[in-house]
C-alpha positions in Angstrom: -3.6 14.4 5.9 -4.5 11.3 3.8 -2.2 13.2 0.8 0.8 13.6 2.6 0.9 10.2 4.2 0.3 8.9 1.0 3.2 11.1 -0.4 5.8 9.8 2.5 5.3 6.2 2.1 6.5 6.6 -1.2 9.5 8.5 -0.7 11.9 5.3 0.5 11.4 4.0 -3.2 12.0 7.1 -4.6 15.2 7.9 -2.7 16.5 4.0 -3.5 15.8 5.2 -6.9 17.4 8.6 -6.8 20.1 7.8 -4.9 22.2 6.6 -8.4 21.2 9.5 -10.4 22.2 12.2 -7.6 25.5 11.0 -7.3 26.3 10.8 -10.9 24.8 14.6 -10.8 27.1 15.5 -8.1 30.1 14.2 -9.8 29.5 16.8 -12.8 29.1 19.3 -10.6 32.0 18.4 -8.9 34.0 18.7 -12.3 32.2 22.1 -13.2 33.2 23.3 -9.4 36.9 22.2 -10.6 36.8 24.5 -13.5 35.6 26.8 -11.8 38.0 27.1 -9.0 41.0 26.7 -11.2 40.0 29.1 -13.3 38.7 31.7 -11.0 42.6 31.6 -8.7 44.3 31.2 -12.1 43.1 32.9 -14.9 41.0 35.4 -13.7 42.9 36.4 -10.9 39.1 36.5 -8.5 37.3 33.4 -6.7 38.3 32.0 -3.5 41.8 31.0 -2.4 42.8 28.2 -3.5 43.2 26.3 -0.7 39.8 27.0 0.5 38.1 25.9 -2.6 40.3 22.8 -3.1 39.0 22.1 1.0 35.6 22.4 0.0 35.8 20.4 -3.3 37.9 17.6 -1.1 34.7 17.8 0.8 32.4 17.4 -1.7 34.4 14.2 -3.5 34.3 12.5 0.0 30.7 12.8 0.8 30.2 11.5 -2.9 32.7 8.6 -2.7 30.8 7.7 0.8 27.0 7.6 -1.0 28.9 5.2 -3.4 29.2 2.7 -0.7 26.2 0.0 0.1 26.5 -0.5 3.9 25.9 3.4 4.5 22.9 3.2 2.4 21.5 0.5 4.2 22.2 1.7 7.8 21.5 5.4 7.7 18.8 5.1 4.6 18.7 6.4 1.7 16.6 9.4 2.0 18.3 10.3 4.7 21.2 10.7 2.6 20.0 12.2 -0.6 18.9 15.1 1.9 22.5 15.5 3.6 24.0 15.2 0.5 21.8 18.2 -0.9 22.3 20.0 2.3 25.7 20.0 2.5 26.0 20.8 -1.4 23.8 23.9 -0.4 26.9 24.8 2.4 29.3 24.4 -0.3 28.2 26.7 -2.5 27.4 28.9 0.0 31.0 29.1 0.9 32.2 28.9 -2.8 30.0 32.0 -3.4 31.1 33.8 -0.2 34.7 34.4 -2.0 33.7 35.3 -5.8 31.3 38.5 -5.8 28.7 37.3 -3.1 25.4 38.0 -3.7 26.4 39.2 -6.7 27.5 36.0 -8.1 25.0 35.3 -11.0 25.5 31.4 -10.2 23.7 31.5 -6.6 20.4 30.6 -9.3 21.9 26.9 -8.6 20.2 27.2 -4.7 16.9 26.1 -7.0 18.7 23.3 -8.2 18.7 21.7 -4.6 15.4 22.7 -4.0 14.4 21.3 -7.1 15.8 17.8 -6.3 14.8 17.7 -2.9 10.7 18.6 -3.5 10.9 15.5 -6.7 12.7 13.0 -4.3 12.9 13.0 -0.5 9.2 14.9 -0.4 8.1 18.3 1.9 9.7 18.0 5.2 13.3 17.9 3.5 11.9 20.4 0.8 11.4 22.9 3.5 14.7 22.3 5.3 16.6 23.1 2.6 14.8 25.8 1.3 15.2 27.5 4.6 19.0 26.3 4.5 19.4 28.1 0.6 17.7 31.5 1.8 19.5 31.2 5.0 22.6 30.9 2.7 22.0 33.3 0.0 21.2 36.0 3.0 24.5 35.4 4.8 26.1 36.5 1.3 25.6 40.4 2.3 27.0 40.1 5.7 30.7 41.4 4.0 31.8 38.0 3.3 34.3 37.8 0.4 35.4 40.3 -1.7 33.5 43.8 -0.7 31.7 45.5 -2.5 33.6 48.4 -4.3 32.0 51.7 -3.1 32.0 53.1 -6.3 29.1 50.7 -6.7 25.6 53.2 -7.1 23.1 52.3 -4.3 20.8 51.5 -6.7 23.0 48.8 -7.7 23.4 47.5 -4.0 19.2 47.4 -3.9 19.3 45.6 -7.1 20.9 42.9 -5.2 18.8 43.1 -2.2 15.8 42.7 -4.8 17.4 39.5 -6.4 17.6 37.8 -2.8 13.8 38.9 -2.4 13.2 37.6 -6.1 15.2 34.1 -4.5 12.7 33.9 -1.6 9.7 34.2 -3.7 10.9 31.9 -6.2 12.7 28.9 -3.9 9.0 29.0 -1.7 7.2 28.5 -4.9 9.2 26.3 -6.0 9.6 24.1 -3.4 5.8 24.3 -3.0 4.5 23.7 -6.4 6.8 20.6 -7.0 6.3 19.1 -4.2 2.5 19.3 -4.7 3.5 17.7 -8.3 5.7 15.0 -7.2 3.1 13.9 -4.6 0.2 13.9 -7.5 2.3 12.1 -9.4 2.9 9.5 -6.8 -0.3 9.5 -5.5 -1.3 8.7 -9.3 0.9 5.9 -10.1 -0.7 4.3 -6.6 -3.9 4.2 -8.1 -2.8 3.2 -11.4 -1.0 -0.5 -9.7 -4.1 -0.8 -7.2 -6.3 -0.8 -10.5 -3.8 -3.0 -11.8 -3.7 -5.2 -9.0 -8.1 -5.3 -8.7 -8.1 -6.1 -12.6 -5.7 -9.2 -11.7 -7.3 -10.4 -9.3 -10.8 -10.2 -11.2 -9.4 -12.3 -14.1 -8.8 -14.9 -11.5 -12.0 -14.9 -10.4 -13.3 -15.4 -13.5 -10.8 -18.0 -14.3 -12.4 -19.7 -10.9 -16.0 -19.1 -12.1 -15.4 -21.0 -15.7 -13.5 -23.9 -13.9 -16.0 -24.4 -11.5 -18.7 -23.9 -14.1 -16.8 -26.7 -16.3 -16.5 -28.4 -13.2 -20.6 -28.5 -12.3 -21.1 -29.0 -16.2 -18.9 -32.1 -16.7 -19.9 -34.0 -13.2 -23.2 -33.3 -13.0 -24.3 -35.6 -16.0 -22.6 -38.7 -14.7 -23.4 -37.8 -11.1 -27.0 -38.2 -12.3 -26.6 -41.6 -14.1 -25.2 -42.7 -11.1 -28.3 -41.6 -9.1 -30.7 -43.0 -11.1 -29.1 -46.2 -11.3 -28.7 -46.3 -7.5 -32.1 -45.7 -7.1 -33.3 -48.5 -9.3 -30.8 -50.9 -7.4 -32.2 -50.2 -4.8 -35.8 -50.7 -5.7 -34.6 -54.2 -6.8 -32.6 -55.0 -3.8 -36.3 -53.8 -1.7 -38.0 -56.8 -3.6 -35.1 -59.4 -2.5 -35.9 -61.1 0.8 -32.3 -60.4 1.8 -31.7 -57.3 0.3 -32.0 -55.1 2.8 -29.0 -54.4 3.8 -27.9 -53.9 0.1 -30.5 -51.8 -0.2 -29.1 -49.3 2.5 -25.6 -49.2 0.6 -27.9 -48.2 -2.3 -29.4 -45.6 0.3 -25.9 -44.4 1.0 -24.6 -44.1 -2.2 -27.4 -41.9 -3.0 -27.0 -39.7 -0.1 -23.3 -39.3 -1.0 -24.3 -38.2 -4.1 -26.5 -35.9 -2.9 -23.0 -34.5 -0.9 -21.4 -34.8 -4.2 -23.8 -31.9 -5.9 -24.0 -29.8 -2.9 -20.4 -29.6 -2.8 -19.8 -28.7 -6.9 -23.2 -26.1 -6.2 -20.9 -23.9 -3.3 -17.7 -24.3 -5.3 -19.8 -22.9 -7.8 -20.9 -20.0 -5.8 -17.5 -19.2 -4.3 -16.7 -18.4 -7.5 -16.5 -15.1 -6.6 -19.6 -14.4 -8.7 -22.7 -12.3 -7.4 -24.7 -12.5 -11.2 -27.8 -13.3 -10.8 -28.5 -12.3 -6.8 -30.4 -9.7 -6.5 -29.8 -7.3 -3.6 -31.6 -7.1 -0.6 -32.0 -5.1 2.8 -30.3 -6.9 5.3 -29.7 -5.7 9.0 -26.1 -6.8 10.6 -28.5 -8.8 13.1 -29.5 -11.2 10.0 -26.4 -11.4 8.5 -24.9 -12.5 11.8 -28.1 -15.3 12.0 -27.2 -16.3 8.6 -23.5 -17.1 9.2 -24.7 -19.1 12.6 -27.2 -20.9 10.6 -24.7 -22.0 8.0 -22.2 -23.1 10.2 -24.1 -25.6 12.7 -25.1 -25.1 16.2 -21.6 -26.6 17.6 -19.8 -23.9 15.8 -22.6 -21.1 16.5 -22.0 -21.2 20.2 -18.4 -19.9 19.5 -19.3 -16.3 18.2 -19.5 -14.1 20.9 -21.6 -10.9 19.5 -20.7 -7.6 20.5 -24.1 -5.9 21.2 -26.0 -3.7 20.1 -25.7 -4.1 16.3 -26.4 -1.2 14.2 -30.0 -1.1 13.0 -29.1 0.7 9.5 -29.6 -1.9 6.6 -27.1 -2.6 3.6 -27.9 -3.6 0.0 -26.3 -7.0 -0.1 -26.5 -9.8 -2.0 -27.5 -12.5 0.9 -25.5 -15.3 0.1 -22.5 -14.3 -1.4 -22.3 -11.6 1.4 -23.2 -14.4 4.2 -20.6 -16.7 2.5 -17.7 -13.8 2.9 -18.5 -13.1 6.6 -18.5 -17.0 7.3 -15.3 -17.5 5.8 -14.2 -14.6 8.2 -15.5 -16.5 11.3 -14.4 -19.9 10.0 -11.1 -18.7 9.7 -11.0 -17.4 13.3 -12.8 -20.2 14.9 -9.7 -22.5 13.4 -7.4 -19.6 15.0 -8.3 -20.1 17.8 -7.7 -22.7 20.9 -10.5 -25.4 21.2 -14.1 -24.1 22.9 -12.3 -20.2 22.4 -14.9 -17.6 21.5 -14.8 -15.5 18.5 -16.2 -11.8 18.6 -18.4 -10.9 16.1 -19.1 -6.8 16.0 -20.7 -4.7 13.6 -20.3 -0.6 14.1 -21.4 2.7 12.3 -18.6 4.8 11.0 -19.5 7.9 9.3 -20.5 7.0 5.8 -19.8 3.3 6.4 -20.4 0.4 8.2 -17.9 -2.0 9.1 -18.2 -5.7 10.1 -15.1 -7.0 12.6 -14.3 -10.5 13.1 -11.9 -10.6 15.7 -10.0 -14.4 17.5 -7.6 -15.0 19.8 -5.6 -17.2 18.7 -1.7 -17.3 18.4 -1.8 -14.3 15.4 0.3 -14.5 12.2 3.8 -13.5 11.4 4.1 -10.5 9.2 5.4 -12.2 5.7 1.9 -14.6 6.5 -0.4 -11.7 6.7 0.9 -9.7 3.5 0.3 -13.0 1.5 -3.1 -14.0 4.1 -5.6 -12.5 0.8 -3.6 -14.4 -2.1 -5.6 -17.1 -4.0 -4.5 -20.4 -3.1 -2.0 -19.7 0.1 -2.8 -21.2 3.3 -1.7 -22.0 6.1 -3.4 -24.9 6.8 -2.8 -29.0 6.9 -3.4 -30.4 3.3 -6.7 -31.1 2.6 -8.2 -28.8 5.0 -8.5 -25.9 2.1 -7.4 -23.8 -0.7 -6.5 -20.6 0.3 -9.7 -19.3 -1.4 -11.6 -17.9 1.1 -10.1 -14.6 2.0 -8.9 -13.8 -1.7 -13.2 -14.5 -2.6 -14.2 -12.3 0.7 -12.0 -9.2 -0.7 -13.2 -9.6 -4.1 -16.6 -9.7 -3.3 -16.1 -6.2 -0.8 -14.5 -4.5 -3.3 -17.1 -5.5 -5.9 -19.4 -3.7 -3.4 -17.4 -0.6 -2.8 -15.8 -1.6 0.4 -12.7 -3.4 1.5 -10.8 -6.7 3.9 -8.2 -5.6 6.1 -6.7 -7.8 8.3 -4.2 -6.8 11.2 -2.6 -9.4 13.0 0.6 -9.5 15.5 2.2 -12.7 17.3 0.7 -14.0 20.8 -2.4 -11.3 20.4 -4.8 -13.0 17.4 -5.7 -11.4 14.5 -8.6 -9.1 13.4 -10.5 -9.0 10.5 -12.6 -5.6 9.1 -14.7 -5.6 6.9 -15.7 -1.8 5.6 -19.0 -1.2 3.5 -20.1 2.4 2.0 -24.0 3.0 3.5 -26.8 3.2 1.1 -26.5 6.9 -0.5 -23.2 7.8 0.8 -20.4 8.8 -2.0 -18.3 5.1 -1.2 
């Protein structure tokens, strides 16, 4: 199932793509047909009548001439059709081969061609269709149709024929089945290959984050120091003043905001992204929900509404780069939602994994919001009140673990957050 849903959400792009290339194909063998009409009424004295296979090529430049324009593409889509074009191409022929020799015709081998096409773009459910519609076709060539056959022909002859329509079964099923096996590898391949793209671009931005808050740390830390000391030492002096007190206390203060300073330059530090240097632990969903409440205050605690019971299985994690991810989760619902609004916090076994939901009520986001929600540095939010960071970090840090962030939202119904870990010993 998870390889042919795969396969179909790539076949809109691969129509669009197509779409060009089919109709220059069709207008060659539109020419070819040409010839071949002319010269089978003309010269040859055998082929159709005329003014049936001038009807059917009339037939064929239309349909080509109406792929051509842009507003058809776009209403009736694309796929949609390359797969009407190749059906009706498959009639056609059928026809054209109907008046010059029937199943004997050596050029009803162009059925594959169809079938071909269709497995490579428009995927198995149109594959199928149309190789039912060829055999279907190629069958209804020995119902008398045409010239008949001369009855000086041996019966050997005649089940030569019937084997070549056998031959045509075995071969269109095969190859309908075979390349459309291929084409969907080959998509399914070049998914992978841009989500490994995509993972390695996002990890050089994480490391671009960790050196320029490490320079950051580095470069402010030495003067932030100075500053300390010297603020301590004023206000040692100002103690020893009979009205320095209350110069003394700015000293105090300055300290203290210096102390707010270096805690501040520590966690942009550690949202870096990074995890080097934490060693893993066993950690229960029950802790890691006590850890988030801890770190955000007991006003913002009494929000999250937990979903009981949590799981008792236990996950390697490191603590507080995996307690950091989940509180940016909670954060961001908590300033989802309305004021005093409750978030649900839930936590739930599913087969090989474990998955951690964060889920608010707030007003949801619009879709072109939630495709860009994971981004570094896009938010939503009043200047000042963030970066954009801290879903792009939480994603990072899951898929550094094995897992994964989704996040489904809708307008007027809040969003969800999911958060999908593999168990210790499962395969991931």
């Amino acid at each position: 199932m998870q390889g042919s849903t795969a396969v179909s959400e790539g076949l809109p792009a691969r129509a669009a793509l197509s779409l060009p290339w089919l109709v220059r194909l069709r207008w060659g063998v539109l020419a070819a047909q040409a010839v071949a009409v002319a010269m089978g009424s003309a010269i040859l004295d055998s082929g159709p009548p005329l003014s049936r296979g001038l009807a059917l090529l009339a037939l064929t430049f239309a349909s080509n001439v109406a792929l051509c324009e842009p507003g058809l593409a776009a209403k009736a889509g694309r796929a949609a059709l390359c797969g009407s074009a190749l059906a009706l191409d498959t009639v056609v022929l059928t026809l054209l081969l109907r008046g010059s020799g029937g199943a004997a015709n050596p050029f009803s081998v162009l059925y594959l061609v169809g079938i071909s096409l269709s497995a490579v773009v428009l995927g198995p459910r149109w594959t199928w269709m149309l190789t039912l519609l060829a055999i279907a076709g190629y069958g209804t060539l020995f119902l008398g149709a045409g010239d008949p056959m001369p009855e000086a022909i041996h019966h050997s002859y005649a089940s030569h024929l019937h084997g070549m329509w056998v031959a045509f079964v075995i071969a269109a099923v095969l190859t309908a089945f075979f390349v459309s096996q291929l084409a969907g590898a080959v998509e399914k391949r070049d998914r992978e290959i841009a989500a490994v793209r995509e993972r390695a671009l996002r990890y050089e931005r994480v490391a671009a984050l960790s050196t320029l808050a490490a320079g950051a740390a580095h470069e402010l830390g030495t003067p932030l120091a100075s500053i300390g000391v010297a603020a301590r030492e004023l206000e040692r002096a100002l103690e020893k003043l009979p009205d320095g007190a209350a110069l003394a206390d700015d000293a105090r203060l300055i300290r203290a905001e210096l102390g707010r300073c270096r805690a501040v330059l520590d966690n942009v530090a550690a949202q870096s992204g990074e995890t080097v240097g934490e060693t893993p632990i066993a950690l229960t969903p029950a802790e890691i929900v006590e850890d988030v409440r801890r770190r955000l205050g007991a006003t913002l605690a009494e929000r999250i509404e937990v979903q009981e019971p949590l799981p008792a299985q236990t996950l390697q994690l490191p603590r507080e780069a995996f307690g950091r991810a989940v509180e940016n989760l909670v954060r961001n619902a908590i300033d989802a939602s309305a004021d005093r609004s409750p978030v649900r916090v839930a936590a739930r076994v599913e087969g090989e994994r474990m998955a951690f939901i964060v889920e608010d009520r707030g007003t949801g986001m619009p879709p072109d919001v939630l495709e860009r929600a994971a981004e570094p540095f896009f938010t939503t939010k009043a200047p000042g009140a963030g970066l954009g960071l801290g879903l792009f970090l939480t994603r990072t840090l899951a898929e550094q673990l094995g897992g994964s962030l989704a996040l489904e939202s809708a307008q007027g119904r809040g969003t969800q957050a999911r958060l999908d870990l593999p168990l210790p010993g499962s395969r991931g």
